[in-house]
C-alpha positions, 0 to 999 in steps of 0.5 A, spaced: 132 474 837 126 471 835 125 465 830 120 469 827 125 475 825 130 471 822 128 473 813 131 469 808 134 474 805 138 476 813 145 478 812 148 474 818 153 479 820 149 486 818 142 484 820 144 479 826 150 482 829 153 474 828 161 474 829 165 469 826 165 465 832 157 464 832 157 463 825 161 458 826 157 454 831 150 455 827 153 452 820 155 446 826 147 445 828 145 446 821 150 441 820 146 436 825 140 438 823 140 437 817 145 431 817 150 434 812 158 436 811 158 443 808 165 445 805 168 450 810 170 454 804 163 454 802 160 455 809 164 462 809 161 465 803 154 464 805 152 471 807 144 470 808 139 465 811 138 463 804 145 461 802 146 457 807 139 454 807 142 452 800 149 449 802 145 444 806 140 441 802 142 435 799 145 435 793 142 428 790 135 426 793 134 421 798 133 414 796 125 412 797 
């Protein structure tokens, strides 16, 4: 797949075909990415790209 395909509101596993195993190790990279910890009771309920964008968003602003 290319960058420029993926929707915010793709479904993971109707549109992208991502299984269990994939969705696992893209909420790690985003983890890294995006230097948080998302709750894995969360991450799983994460259907769509939106979804998962908001878990990693901080929850409080960073310091200035």
């Amino acid at each position: 797949m290319r960058p420029e395909d993926l929707r915010l509101d793709g479904r993971f596993a109707e549109d992208y075909a991502v299984d269990s195993l994939d969705f696992v190790r893209l909420v790690m990279a985003v983890e890294a990415v995006a230097g948080v910890k998302i709750e894995d009771k969360l991450a799983v309920q994460a259907r769509t790209v939106s979804a998962l964008v908001d878990l990693a968003r901080p929850s409080q602003p960073a310091p200035l």
